[in-house]
C-alpha positions as CSV (number, residue, x, y, z in Angstrom):
1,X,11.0,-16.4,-3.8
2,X,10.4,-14.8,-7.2
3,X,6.9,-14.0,-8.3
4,X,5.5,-15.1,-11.3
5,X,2.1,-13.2,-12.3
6,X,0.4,-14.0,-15.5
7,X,-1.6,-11.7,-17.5
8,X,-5.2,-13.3,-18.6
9,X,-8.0,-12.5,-20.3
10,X,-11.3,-14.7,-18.4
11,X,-11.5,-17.2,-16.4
12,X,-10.6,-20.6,-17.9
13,X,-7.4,-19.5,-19.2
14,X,-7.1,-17.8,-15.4
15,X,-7.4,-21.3,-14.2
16,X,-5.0,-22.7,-16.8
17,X,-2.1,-20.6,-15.6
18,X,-2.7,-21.3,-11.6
19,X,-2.6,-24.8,-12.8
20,X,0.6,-24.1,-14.4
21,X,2.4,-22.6,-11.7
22,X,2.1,-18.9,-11.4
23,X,1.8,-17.1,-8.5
24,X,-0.5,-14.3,-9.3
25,X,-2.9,-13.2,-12.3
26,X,-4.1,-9.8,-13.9
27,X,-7.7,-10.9,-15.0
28,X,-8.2,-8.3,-18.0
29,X,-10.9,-7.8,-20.9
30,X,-9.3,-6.6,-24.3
31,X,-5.8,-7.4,-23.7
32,X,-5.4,-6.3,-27.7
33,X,-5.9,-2.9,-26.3
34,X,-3.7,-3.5,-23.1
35,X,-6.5,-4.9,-20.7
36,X,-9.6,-3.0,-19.9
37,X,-11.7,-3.6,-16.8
38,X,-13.3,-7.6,-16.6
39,X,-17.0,-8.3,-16.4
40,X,-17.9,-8.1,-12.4
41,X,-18.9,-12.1,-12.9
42,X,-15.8,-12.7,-14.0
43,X,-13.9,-11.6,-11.6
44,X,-16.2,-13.2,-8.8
45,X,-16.1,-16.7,-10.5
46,X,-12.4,-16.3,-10.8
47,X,-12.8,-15.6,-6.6
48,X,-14.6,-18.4,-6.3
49,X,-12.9,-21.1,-8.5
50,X,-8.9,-20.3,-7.8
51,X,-7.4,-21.9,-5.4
52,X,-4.5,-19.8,-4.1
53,X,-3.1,-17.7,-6.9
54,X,-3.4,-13.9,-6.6
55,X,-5.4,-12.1,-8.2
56,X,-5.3,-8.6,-9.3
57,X,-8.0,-6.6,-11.5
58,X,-7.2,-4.2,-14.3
59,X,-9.8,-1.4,-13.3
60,X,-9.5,0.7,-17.0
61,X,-12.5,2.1,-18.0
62,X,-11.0,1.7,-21.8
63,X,-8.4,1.3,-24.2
64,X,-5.9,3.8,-25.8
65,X,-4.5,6.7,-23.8
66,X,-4.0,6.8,-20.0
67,X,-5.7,10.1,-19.4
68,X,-8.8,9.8,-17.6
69,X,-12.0,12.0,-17.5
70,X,-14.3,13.2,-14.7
71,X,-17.0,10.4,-16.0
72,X,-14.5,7.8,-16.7
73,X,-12.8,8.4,-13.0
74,X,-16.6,7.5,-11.6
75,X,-16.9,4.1,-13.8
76,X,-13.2,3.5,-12.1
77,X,-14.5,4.3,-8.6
78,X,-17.8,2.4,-9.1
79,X,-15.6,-0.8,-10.3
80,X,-13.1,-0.6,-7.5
81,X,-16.1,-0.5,-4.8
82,X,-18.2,-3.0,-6.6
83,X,-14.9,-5.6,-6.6
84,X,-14.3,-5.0,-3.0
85,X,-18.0,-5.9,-2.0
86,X,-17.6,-9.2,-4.1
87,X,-17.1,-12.6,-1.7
88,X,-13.6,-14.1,-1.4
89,X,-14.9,-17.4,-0.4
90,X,-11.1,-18.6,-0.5
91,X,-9.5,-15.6,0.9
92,X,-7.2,-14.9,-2.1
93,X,-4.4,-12.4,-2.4
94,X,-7.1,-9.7,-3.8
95,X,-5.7,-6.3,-5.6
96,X,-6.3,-4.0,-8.4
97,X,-4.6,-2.6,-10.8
98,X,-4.9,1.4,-11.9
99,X,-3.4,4.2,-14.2
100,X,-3.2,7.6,-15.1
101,X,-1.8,10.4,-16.6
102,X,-2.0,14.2,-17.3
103,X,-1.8,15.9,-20.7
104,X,1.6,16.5,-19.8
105,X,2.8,12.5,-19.2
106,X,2.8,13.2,-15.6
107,X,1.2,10.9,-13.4
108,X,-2.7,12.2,-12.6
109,X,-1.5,12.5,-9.0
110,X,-5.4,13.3,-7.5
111,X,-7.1,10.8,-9.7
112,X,-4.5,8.2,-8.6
113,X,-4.9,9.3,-4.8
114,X,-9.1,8.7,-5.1
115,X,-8.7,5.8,-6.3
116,X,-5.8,4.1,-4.6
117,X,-8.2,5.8,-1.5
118,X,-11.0,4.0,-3.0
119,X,-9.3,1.0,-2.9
120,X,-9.2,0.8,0.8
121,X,-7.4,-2.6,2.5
122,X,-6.7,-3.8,-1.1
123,X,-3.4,-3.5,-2.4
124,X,-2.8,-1.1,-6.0
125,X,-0.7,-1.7,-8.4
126,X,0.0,1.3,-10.9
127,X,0.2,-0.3,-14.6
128,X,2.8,0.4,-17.6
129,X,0.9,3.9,-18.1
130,X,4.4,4.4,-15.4
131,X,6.2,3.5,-18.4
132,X,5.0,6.9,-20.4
133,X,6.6,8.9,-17.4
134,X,9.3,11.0,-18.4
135,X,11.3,11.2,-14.7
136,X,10.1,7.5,-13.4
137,X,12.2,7.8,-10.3
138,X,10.6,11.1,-9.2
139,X,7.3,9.5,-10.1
140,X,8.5,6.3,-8.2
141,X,8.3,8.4,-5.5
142,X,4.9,10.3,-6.1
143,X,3.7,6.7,-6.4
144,X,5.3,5.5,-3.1
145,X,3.9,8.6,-1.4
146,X,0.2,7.9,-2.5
147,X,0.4,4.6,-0.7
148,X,0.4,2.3,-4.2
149,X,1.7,-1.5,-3.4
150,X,3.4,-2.0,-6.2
151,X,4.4,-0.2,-9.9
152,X,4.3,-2.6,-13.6
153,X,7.2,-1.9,-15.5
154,X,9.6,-2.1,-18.7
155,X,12.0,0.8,-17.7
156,X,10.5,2.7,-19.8
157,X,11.9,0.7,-23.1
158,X,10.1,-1.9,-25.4
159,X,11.4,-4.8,-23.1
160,X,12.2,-5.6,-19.7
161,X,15.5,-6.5,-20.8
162,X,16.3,-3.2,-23.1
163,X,15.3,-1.4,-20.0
164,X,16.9,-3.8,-17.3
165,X,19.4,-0.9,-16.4
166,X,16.2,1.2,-15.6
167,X,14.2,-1.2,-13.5
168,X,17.4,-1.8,-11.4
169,X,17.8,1.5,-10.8
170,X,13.8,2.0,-9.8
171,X,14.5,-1.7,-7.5
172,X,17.1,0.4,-5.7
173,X,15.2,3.3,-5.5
174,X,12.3,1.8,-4.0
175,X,14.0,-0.3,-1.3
176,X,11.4,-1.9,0.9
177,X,8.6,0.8,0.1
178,X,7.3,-0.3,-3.3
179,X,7.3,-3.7,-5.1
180,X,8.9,-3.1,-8.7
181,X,7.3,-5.9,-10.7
182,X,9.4,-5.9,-14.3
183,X,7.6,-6.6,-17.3
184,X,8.1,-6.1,-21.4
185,X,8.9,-9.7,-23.5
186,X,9.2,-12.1,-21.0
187,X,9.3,-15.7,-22.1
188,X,10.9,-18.9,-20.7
189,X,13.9,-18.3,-23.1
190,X,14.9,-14.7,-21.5
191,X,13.4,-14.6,-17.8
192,X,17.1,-15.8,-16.2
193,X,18.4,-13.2,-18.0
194,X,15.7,-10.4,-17.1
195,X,16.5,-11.9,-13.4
196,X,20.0,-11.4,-13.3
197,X,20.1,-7.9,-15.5
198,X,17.3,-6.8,-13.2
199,X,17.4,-8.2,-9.8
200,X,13.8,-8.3,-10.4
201,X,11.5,-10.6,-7.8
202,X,8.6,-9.9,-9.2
203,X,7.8,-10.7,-13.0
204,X,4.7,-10.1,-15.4
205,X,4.1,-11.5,-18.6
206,X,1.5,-13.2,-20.9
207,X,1.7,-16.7,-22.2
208,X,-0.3,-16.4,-25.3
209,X,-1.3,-19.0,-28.1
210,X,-3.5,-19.4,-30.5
211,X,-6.6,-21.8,-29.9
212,X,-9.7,-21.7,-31.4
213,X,-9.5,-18.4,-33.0
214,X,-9.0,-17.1,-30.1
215,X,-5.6,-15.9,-27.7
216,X,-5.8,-18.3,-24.5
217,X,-2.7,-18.8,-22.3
218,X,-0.1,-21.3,-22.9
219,X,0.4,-23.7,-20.3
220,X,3.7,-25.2,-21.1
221,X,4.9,-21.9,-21.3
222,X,4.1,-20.9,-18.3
223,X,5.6,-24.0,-16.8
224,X,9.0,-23.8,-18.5
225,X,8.9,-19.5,-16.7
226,X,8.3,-21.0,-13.6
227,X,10.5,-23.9,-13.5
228,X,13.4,-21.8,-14.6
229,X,12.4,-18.9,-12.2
230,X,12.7,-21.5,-9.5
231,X,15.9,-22.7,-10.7
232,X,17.4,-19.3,-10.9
C-alpha cells in the first residue's frame, strides 16, 4: 500500500492530518524556511496524543543552506538523543529526518554517518538537501551504504512530476535497500499521475491553508490524496 506522509508544522495540525488519513507526518518548526528542528514538547505531545500515524522529526539545526558546522552538528546530536529518550507511550512508527552537504554539493558523508549512528534503532530519512546532489544515484548509494532508511526527493527538479523520470530511475536503483519517498507539488489533482510517472510508494507533501493568519493543514485536502492514492 502507498504511503502518504504529510508535512506539519505543531501539533494540532499533526492531529488534523492523522485524522484525515495519512500515514505518516514530518513534525517541523519554520516550514517557510524548509522545516527546522520542533520544540522537544512538541514532539513528545505529538508521541503522546497520535494514535497510529508515523512520525518523523526534522532534526535541522536552521534554515538556509545544508552545510553544517562543528557546533551546529552537536545541536543535531544533542536533538537526536534527546528525541530518542522521549516516551512513546503508543509505540508509534518513530524516525528522524537529517541532511547535509559539503562546499562542494556532496553529501557531508561523516556528519551523516554520526548522526545516522546517533540515531541508533530509529530509522533516518535524508531530506531534499539529496535534491542539491549533483550524481544522486552515486549518492543513492553513499546513502544506502551509511545505513539511512529512506531518501526525500523531487529528482532533482522543481516537482516530483518534472523529475518523475529521475525518481524512477533512483526507485530502480535502490531496489529493496532504500525507501525512495517522492516529493515536489503534490496535490490531490496530480498524485495518480506522480504514481504512475514514478512508481513511487511512498509520497510527501504539505496540505497547506490559510487560517487565522496562520498556514495550518488542509484536511479535505488531505482526504481527497488519500482517497485517490487508495484508488490508484
Amino acid at each position: 500500500m502507498t504511503t502518504v506522509e504529510i508535512c506539519v508544522s505543531d501539533v494540532p495540525t499533526a492531529l488534523v492530518a492523522e485524522a484525515a488519513g495519512a500515514d505518516r507526518l514530518e513534525l517541523c518548526a519554520d516550514l517557510g524556511q524548509g522545516g527546522t528542528t520542533p520544540s522537544l514538547g512538541a514532539v513528545e505531545i505529538a508521541l503522546r496524543t497520535l494514535r497510529h500515524a508515523g512520525l518523523r522529526v526534522m532534526v535541522r539545526p536552521r534554515g538556509g543552506d545544508f552545510r553544517v558546522s562543528e557546533v551546529e552538528e552537536r545541536v543535531m546530536l544533542a536533538d537526536i538523543a534527546a528525541v530518542r529518550a522521549l516516551p512513546n507511550p503508543r509505540g508509534l512508527a518513530l524516525g528522524v529526518v537529517v541532511g547535509a552537504l559539503t562546499d562542494g554539493g556532496g553529501l557531508d558523508l561523516p556528519v551523516l554517518r554520526r548522526l545516522i549512528e546517533a540515531a541508533g534503532p530509529l530509522p533516518v530519512t535524508v531530506h531534499k538537501a539529496f535534491d542539491e546532489v549533483d550524481d544522486q544515484l552515486r549518492a543513492l548509494d553513499e546513502i544506502i551504504e551509511l545505513g539511512a532508511d529512506a531518501v526525500l526527493t523531487s529528482g532533482a527538479a522543481p516537482t516530483a512530476l518534472e523529475g518523475s523520470a529521475r525518481i524512477a530511475a533512483l526507485r530502480e536503483r535502490a531496489g529493496d535497500r532504500l525507501r525512495v519517498i517522492a516529493a515536489g507539488g503534490i496535490r490531490s489533482h496530480n498524485v495518480r499521475q506522480v504514481l504512475a510517472e514514478t512508481g513511487a510508494r511512498e509520497l510527501h507533501l504539505r496540505a497547506p491553508v490559510r487560517r487565522d493568519g496562520r498556514e495550518a493543514t488542509d484536511a479535505d485536502e488531505v482526504r481527497r490524496v488519500v482517497d485517490a492514492v487508495r484508488a490508484a
